[in-house]
C-alpha positions as CSV (number, residue, x, y, z in Angstrom):
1,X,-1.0,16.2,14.7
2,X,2.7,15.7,14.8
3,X,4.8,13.8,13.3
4,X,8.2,14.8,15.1
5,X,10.5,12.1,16.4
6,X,9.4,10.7,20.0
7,X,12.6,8.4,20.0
8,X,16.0,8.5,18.2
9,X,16.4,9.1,15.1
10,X,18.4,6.4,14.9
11,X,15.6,4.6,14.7
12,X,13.3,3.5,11.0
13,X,10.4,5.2,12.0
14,X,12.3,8.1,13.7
15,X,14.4,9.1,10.3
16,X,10.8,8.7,8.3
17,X,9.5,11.2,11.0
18,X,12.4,13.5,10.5
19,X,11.5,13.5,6.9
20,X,8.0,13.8,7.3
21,X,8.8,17.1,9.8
22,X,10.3,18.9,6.8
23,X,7.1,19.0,5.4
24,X,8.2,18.3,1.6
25,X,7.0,15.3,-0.7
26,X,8.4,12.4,-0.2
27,X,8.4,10.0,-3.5
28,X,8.6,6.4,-2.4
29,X,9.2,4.1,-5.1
30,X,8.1,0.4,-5.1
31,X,10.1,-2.5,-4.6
32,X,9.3,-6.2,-4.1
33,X,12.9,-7.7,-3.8
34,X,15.9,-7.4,-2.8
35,X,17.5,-5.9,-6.4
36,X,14.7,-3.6,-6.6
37,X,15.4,-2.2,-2.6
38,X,19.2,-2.0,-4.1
39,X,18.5,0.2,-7.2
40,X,15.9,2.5,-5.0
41,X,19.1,2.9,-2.7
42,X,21.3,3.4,-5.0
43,X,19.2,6.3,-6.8
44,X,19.2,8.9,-4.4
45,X,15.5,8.5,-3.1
46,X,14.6,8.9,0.6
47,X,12.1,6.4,1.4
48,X,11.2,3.2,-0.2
49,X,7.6,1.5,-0.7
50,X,6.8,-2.2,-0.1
51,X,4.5,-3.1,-2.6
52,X,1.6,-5.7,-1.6
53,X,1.1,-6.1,-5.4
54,X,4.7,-6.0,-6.2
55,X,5.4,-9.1,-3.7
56,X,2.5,-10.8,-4.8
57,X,3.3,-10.6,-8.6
58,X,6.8,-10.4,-8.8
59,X,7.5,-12.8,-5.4
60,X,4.8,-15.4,-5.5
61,X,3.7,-15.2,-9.1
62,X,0.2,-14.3,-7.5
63,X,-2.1,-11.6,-8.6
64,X,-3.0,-9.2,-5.8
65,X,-6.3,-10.4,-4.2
66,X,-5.7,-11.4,-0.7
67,X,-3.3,-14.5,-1.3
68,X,-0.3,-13.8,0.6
69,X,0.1,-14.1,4.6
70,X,1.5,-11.7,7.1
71,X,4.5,-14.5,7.6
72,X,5.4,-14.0,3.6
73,X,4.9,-10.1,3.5
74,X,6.7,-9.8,6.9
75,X,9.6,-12.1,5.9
76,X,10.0,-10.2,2.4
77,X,10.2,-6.5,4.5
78,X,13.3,-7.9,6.2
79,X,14.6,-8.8,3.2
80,X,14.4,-5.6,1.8
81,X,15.2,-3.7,4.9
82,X,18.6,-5.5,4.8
83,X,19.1,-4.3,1.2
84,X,18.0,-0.5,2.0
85,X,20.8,-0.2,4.5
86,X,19.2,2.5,6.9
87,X,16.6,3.8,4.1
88,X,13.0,4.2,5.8
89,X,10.5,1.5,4.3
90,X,7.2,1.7,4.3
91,X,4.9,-1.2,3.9
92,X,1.6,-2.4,2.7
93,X,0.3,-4.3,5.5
94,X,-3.1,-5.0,3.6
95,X,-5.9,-5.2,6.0
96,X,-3.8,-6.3,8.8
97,X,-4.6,-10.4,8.2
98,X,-6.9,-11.0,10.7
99,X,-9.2,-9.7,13.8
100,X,-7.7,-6.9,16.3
101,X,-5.1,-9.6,17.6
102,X,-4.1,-10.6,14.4
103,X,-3.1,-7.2,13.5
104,X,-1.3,-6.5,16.7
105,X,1.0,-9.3,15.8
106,X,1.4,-8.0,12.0
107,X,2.9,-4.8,13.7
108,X,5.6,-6.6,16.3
109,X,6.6,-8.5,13.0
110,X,6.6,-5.5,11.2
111,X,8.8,-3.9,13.3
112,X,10.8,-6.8,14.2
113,X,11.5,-6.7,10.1
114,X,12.9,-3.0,10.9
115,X,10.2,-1.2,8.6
116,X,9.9,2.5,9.1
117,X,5.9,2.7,8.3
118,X,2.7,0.5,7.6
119,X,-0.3,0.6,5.9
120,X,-3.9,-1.0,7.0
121,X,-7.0,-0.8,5.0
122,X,-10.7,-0.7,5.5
123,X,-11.4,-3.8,3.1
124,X,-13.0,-7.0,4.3
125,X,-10.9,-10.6,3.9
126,X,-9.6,-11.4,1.0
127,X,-8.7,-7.9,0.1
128,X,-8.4,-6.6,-3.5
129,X,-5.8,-4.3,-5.1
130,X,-6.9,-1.0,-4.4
131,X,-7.2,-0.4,-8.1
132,X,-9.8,-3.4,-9.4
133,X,-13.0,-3.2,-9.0
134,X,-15.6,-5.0,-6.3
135,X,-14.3,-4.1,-3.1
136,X,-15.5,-4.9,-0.1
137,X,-15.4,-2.6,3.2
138,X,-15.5,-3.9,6.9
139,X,-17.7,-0.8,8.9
140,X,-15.9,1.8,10.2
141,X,-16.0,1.0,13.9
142,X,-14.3,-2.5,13.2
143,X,-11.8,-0.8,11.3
144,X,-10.8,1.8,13.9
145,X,-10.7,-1.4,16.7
146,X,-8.0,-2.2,14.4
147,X,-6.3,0.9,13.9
148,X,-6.3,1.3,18.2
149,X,-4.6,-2.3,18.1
150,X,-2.0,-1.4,15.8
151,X,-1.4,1.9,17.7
152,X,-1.0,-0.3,21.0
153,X,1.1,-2.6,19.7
154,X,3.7,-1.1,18.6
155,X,6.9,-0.7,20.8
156,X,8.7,2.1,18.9
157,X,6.8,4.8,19.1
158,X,8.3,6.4,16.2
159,X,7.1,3.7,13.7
160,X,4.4,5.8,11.4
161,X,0.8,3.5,11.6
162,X,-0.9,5.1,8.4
163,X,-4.8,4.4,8.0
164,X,-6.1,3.9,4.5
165,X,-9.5,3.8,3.5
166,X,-11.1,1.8,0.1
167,X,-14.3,3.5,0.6
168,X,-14.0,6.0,-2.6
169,X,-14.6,2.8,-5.2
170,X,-17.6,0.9,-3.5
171,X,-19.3,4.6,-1.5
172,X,-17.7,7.3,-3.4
173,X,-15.9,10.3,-2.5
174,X,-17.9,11.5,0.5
175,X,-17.7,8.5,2.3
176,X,-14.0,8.5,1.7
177,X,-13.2,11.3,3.0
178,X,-15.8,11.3,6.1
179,X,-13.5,7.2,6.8
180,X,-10.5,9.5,7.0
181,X,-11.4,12.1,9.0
182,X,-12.5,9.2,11.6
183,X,-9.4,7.5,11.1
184,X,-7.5,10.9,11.9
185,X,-9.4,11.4,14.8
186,X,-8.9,7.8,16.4
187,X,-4.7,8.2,15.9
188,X,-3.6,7.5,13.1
189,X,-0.3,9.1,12.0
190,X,-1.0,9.5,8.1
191,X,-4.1,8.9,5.8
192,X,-4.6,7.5,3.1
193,X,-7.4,7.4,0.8
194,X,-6.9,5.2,-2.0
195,X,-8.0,5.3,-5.4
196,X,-9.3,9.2,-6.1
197,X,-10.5,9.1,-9.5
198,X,-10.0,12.8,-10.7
199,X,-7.4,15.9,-10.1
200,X,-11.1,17.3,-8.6
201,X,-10.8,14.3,-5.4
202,X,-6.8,14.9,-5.0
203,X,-7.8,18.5,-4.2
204,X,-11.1,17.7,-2.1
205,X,-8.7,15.3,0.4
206,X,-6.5,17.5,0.6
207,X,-8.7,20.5,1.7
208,X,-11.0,18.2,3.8
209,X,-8.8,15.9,5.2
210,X,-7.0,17.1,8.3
211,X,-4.0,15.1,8.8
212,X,-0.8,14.2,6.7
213,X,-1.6,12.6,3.5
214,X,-0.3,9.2,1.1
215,X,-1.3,9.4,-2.0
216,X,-0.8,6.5,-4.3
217,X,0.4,6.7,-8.2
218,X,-0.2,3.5,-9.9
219,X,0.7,3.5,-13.4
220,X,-2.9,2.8,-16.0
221,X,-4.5,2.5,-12.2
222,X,-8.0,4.7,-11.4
223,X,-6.0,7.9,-10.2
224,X,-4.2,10.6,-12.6
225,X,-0.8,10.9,-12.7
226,X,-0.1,14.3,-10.9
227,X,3.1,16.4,-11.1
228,X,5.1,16.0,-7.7
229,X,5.3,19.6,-7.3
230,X,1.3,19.4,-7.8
231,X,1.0,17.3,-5.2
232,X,3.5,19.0,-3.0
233,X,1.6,22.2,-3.4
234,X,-1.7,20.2,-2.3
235,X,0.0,19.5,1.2
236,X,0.6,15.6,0.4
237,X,3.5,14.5,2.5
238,X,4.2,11.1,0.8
239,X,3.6,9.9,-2.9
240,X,4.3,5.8,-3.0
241,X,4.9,4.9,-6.6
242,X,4.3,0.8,-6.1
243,X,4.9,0.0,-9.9
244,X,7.6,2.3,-10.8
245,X,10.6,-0.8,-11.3
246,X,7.6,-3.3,-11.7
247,X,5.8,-2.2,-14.6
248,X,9.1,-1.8,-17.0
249,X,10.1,-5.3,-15.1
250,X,6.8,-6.8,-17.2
251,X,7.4,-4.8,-19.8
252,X,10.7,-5.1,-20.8
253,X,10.5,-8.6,-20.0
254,X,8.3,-9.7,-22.8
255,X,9.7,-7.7,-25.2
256,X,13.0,-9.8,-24.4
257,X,11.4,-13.0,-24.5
258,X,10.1,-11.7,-27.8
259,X,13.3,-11.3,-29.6
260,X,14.0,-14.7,-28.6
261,X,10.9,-16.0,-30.2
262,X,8.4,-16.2,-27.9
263,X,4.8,-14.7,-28.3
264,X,3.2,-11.9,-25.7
265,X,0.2,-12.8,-24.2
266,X,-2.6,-10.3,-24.6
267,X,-3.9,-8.7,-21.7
268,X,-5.9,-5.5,-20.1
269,X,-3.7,-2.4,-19.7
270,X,-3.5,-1.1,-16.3
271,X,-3.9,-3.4,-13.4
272,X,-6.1,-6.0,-14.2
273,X,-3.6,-6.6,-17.0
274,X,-1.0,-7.4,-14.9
275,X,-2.6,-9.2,-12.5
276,X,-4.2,-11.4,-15.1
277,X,-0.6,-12.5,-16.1
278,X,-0.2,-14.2,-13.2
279,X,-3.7,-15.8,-12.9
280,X,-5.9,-13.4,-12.0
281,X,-8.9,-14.8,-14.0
282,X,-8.2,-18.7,-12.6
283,X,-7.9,-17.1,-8.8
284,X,-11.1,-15.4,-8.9
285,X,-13.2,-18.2,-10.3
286,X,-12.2,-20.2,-7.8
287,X,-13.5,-17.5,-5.1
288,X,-16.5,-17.1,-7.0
289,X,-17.2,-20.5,-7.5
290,X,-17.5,-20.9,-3.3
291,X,-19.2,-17.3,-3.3
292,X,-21.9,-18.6,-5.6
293,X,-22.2,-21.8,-2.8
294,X,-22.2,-20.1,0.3
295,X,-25.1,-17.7,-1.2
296,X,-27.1,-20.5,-2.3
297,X,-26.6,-22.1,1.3
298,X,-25.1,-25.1,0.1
């Protein structure tokens, strides 16, 4: 597969592509504003990472479970697109918002925003943060409809459509990796498989897996911090980092509002933790509430 400029370089996708062709590790870290795209800019990194979680938390106020739209994410990449000034973004698309249509119009907006790369996932509507528990996966075959859209819609040829699979958390491993391997083979230009839970699955996607590979490092998330050289050495080609400004954000936060008197609300580490800041335990009653309904047939 390659991953050589078709265009100009001039272009988002083409200068992530040029990166990509030099085969090292590119560390992308997160950002959810425009302050956050400034100080990624203005620290010598080559790529930046929109965070879905880092929009939804530190945007909306809005734990990461499906809430936001494809308008809101799409308007925020422009945002920090603008801010970046010419650094390649790549950005969580979620599960593309919608049937095959739907997610051909998430990539013209995408693009239309000036992002370098996207991100669709396997997960059935309302989608989860990779990184809680209870997913739920569409099949296969409906996922790779939607990967084909997103590969015809797009009218740069050098914007980078990467394919990530949830599979590891609700079928394990081997089911992972075999959702990869079928997302390869139908197009996509990277992989992704989220959520390995041990150095042991790092290694296995990246000996099974035969196609560039995302890995994602989320800070007190369900995959071990590994060394960038580690990962490097692996064959990884990208390493997003979606809560590298975000989690010191919180952090540092309370422990301001704490000299001033206030009192810091317990919560999970990792996360859930986060998420349950911003009404992660009111959102999902509500969807369970309505879950519980439509099983009963009510």
């Amino acid at each position: 597969m390659s991953l050589s400029p078709q265009g100009s370089s001039a272009t988002a996708g083409g200068r992530l592509r040029s990166l990509l062709a030099q085969e090292r590790l590119i560390t992308a870290p997160g950002v959810f504003d425009g302050l956050s795209a400034h100080l990624v800019a203005r620290t010598g990194f080559s790529a930046a990472y929109l965070s879905g979680a880092g929009v939804s938390v530190a945007g909306f106020g809005l734990p990461d479970i499906g809430l936001l739209t494809q308008s809101e994410m799409s308007e925020r990449a422009r945002i920090v697109v603008t801010a970046l000034d010419g650094l390649p973004l790549i950005a969580d698309a979620d599960n593309g918002y919608g049937a095959p249509m739907n997610v051909a119009r998430t990539v013209r907006e995408y693009e239309k925003a000036g992002v370098a790369a996207l991100h669709l996932e396997d997960q059935a509507f309302p989608k989860k943060c990779g990184h809680l528990p209870d997913k739920e996966l569409i099949a296969s075959k409906e996922f790779t409809d939607k990967l084909d859209a997103a590969l015809q819609a797009r009218t740069d040829p050098d914007l980078v459509i990467i394919a990530r699979t949830d599979a590891r958390g609700p079928l394990g491993i081997d089911e992972a990796i075999d959702r990869a391997g079928r997302y390869a083979a139908a197009g996509a230009d990277v992989l992704f498989v989220e959520a390995p839970q041990n150095i042991e699955e790092i290694e296995r996607i990246a000996a099974e897996v035969d196609a560039p590979l995302l890995i994602n490092m989320v800070q007190g998330g369900l995959t071990p911090d590994t060394a960038p050289g580690r990962l490097a050495e692996l064959g990884y080609r990208i390493a997003i980092h979606p809560g590298a400004l975000l989690a010191p954000y919180v952090l540092h936060g309370l422990e301001a509002l704490g000299r001033l008197g206030g009192t810091a609300p317990e919560a999970t580490p990792g996360p859930q933790g986060l998420f349950e800041l911003v009404g992660l335990r009111e959102w999902s009653a509500i969807g369970e509430r309505y879950r519980d309904n439509a099983k009963d047939g009510a």
